[in-house]
Short mmCIF file of the C-alpha atoms (twelve columns), coordinates in Angstrom:
data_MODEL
# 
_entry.id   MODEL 
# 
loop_
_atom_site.group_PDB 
_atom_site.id 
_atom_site.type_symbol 
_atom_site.label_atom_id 
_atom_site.label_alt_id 
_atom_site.label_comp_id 
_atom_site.label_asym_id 
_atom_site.label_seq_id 
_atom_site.Cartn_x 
_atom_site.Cartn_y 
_atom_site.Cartn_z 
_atom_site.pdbx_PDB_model_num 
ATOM 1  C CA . UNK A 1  0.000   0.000  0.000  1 
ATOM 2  C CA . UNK A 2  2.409   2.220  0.579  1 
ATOM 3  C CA . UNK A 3  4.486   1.768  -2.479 1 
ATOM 4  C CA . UNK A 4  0.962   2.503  -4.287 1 
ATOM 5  C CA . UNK A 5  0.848   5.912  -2.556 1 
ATOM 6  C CA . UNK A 6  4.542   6.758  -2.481 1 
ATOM 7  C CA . UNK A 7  5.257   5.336  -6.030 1 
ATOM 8  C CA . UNK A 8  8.207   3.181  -7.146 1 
ATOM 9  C CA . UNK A 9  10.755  5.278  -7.240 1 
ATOM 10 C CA . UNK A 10 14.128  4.231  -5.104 1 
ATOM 11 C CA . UNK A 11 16.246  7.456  -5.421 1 
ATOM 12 C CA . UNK A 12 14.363  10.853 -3.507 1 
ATOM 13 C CA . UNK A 13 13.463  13.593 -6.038 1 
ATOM 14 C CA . UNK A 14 16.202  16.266 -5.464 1 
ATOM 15 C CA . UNK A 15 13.535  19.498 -6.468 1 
ATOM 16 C CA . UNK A 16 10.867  17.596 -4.132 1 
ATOM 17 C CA . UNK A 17 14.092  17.505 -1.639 1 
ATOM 18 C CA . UNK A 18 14.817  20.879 -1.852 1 
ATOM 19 C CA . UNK A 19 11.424  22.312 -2.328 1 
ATOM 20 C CA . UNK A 20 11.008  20.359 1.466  1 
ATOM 21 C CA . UNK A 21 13.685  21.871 3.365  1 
ATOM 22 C CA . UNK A 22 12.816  25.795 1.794  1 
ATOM 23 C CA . UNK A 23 9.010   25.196 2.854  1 
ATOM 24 C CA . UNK A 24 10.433  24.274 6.129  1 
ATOM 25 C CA . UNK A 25 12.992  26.856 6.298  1 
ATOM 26 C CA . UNK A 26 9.748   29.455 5.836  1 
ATOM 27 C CA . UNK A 27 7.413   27.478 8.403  1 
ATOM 28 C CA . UNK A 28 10.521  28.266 10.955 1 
ATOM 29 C CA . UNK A 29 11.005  32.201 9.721  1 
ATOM 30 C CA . UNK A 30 7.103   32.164 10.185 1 
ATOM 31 C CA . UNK A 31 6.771   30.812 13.551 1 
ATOM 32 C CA . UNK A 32 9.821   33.130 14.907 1 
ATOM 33 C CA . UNK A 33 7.807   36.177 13.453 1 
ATOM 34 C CA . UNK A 34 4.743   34.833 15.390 1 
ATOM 35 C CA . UNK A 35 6.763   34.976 18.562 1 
ATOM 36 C CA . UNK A 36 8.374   38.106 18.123 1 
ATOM 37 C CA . UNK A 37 4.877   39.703 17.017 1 
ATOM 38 C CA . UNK A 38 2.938   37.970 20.311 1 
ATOM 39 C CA . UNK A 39 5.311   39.219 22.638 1 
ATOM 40 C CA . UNK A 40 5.367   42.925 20.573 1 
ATOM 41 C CA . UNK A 41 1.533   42.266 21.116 1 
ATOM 42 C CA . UNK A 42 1.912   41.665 24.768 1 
ATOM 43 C CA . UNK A 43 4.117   44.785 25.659 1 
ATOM 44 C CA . UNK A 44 1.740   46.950 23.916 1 
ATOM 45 C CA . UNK A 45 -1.126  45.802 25.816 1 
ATOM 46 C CA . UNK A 46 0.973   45.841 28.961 1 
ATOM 47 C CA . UNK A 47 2.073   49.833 28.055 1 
ATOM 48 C CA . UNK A 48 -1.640  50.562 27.477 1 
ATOM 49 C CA . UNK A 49 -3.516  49.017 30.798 1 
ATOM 50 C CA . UNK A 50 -0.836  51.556 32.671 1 
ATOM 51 C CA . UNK A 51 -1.652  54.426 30.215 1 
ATOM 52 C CA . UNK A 52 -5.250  53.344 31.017 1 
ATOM 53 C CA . UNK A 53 -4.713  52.981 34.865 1 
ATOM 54 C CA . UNK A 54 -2.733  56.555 34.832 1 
ATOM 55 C CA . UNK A 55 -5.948  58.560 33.480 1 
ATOM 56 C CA . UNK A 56 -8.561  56.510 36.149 1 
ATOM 57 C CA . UNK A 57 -5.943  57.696 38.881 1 
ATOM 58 C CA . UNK A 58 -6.390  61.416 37.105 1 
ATOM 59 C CA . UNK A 59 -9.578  63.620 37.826 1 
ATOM 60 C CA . UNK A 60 -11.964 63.085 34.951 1 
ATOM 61 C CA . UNK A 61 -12.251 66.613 33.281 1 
ATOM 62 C CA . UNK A 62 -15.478 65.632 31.339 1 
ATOM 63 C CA . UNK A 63 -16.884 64.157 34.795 1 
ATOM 64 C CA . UNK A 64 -16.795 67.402 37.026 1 
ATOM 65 C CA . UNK A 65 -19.957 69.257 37.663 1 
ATOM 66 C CA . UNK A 66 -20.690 71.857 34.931 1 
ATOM 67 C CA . UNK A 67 -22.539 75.075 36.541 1 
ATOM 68 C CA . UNK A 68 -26.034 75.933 35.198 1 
ATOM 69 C CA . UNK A 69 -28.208 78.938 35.093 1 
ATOM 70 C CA . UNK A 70 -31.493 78.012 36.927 1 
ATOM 71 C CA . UNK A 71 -33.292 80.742 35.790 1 
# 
């Protein structure tokens, strides 16, 4: 069964060979770029929950009573 689905060849196909390692050579450029971009990702976040924990600690401008004329 497997010969049927591998075929009779004995000697590898170089261009299948090489086509092989350069798909896995980009799978392994890919995944780094994953990593570097998640942990990019996860700084960013981390830089805006302070950003976003600085302005609750502020006095909220828009949140201070306005005065009216009760006329």
């Amino acid at each position: 069964m497997a010969k049927a689905l591998l075929g009779y060849r004995t000697a590898p196909d170089q261009r299948l060979m090489l086509e092989t390692v350069e798909l896995r050579r980009r799978v392994r450029d890919l995944e780094g770029l994953v990593d570097r971009l998640q942990r990019d990702n996860d700084r960013l976040r981390q830089d805006l929950d302070e950003e976003l924990r600085e302005d609750l600690r502020r006095a909220d401008a828009a949140a201070a009573p306005v005065p009216t004329i009760v006329g």
